[in-house]
C-alpha positions in Angstrom: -93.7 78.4 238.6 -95.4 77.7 241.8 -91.7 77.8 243.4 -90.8 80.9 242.2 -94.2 82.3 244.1 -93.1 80.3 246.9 -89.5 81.3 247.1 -90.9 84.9 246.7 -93.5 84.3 249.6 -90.6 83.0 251.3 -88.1 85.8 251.2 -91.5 88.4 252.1 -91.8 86.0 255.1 -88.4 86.5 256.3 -88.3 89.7 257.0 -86.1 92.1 256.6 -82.8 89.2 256.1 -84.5 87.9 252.9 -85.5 91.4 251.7 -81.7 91.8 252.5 -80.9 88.6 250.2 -83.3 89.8 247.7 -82.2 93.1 247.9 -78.6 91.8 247.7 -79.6 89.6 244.2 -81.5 92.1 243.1 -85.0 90.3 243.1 -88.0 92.9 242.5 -90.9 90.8 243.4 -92.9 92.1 241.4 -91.2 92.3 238.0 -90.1 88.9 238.6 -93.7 87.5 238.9 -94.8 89.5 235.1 -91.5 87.9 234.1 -92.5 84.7 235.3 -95.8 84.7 234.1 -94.7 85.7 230.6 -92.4 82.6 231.1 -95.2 80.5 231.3 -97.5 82.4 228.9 -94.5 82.1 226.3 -93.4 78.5 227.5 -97.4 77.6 227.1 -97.2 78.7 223.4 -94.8 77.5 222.0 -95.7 74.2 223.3 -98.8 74.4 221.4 -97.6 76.2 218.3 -94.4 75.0 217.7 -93.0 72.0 220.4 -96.2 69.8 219.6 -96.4 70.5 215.7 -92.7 69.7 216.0 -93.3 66.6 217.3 -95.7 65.5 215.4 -93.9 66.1 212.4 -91.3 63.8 213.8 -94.0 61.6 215.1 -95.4 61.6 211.3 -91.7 61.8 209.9 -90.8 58.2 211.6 -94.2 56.6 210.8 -93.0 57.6 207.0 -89.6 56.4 207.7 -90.9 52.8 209.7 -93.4 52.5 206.4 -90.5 53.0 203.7 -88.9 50.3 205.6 -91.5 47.6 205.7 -91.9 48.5 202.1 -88.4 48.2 200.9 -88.7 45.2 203.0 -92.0 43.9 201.2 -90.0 45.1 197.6 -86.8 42.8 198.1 -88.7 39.9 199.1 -91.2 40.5 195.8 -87.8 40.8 194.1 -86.5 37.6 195.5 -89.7 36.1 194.2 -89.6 37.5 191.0 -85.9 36.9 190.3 -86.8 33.0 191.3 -89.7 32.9 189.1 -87.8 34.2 186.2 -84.5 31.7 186.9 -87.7 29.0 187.0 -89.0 30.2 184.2 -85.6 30.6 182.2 -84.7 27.1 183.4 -87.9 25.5 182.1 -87.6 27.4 178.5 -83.6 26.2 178.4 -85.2 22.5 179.3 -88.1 23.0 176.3 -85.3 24.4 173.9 -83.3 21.4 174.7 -86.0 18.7 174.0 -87.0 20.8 170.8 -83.1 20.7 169.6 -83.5 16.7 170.5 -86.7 16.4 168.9 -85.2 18.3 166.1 -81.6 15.9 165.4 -83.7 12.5 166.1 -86.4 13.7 163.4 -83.6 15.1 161.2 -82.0 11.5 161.7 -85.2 9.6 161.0 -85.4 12.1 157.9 -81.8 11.3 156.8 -82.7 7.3 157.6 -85.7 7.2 155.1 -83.9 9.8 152.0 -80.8 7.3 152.9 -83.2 4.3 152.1 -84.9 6.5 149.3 -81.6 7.1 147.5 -80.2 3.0 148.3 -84.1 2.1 146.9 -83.1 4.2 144.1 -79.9 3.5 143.1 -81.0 -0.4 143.6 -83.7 0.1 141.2 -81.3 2.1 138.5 -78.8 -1.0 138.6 -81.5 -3.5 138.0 -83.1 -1.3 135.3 -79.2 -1.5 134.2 -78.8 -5.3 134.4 -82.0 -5.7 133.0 -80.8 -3.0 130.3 -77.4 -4.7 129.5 -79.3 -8.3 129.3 -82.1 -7.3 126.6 -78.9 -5.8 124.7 -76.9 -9.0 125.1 -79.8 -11.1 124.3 -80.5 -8.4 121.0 -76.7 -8.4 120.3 -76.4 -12.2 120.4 -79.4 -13.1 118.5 -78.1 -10.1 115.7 -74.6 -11.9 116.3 -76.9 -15.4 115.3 -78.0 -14.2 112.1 -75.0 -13.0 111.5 -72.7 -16.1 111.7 -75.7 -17.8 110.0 -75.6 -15.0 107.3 -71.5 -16.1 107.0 -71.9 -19.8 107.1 -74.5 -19.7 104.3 -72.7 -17.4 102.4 -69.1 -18.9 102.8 -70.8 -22.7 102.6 -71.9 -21.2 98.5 -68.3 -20.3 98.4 -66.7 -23.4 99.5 -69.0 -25.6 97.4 -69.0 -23.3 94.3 -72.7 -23.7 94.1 -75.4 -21.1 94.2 -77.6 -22.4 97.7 -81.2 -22.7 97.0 -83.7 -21.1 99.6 -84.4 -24.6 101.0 -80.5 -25.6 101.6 -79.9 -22.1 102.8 -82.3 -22.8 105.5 -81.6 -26.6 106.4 -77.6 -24.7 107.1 -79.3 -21.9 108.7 -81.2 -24.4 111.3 -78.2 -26.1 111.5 -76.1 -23.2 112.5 -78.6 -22.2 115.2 -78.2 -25.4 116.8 -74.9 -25.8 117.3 -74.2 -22.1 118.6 -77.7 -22.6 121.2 -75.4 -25.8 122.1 
């Protein structure tokens, strides 16, 4: 502004040639000082009313931007930590299901060993119950098969010898019988 004045001061100074010049551009000095002073009056307000709020919108509009940033920074690295936690935490649940599923077989194992060893216990104890079974019926049928022959000899003995056996004859035969089946 202060060269305006001074290029105005200059072409008063000069005489009649820069009134000539002046005349020639057609510079009125004194409508072109109110225009420059409503230059700066109009230059000076929007400077403060609408260049500097401007500005500091800007000013305010990066700081918002800059801060998103760091943030989005700040969320993928908590994301990167989260996403490791959870394959940590995934990996340490897959490696307690897999010792449960172990635990699980070798106690459905030791479970099968002892029902296994029930059931052979068992069936051990049915067989003997069996032998033992089959042995008192032997035994029975034998000593039933005894009396029997010894029922047969005494009876076909009377036959043979046409006589009618007294008690004490039937039982000397009887004794006699036993003996040499025991033998």
């Amino acid at each position: 502004m202060t060269h305006l004045i001074f290029f105005g001061g200059i072409a008063s100074d000069l005489g009649s040639k820069g009134a000539d010049i002046a005349q020639t551009f057609g510079l009125d000095l004194p409508h072109f000082i109110a225009q420059c002073i409503s230059f700066a009056i109009v230059a000076g307000l929007l400077t403060k009313f609408a260049y500097k709020p401007i500005l500091t919108v800007l000013e305010e509009r990066r700081q918002r931007i800059a801060d998103g940033l760091a943030n989005a920074d700040k969320i993928k690295t908590e994301l990167a930590r989260t996403e490791a936690m959870q394959r940590e935490v995934l990996e340490k649940a897959n490696a307690q299901a897999n010792k449960l599923i172990e635990e699980a077989r070798a106690a459905a194992a030791r479970v099968q060993e002892q029902e296994t060893q029930k059931a052979i216990a068992q069936a051990e104890q049915i067989v003997t119950k069996a032998k033992e079974a089959a042995a008192l019926e032997r035994q029975r049928m034998l000593t039933d098969l005894k009396r029997e022959v010894v029922t047969l000899v005494v009876h076909t003995t009377g036959l043979v010898t046409g006589k009618v056996l007294t008690a004490e004859d039937q039982q000397r035969l009887a004794e006699e019988t036993r003996r040499q089946l025991a033998a």
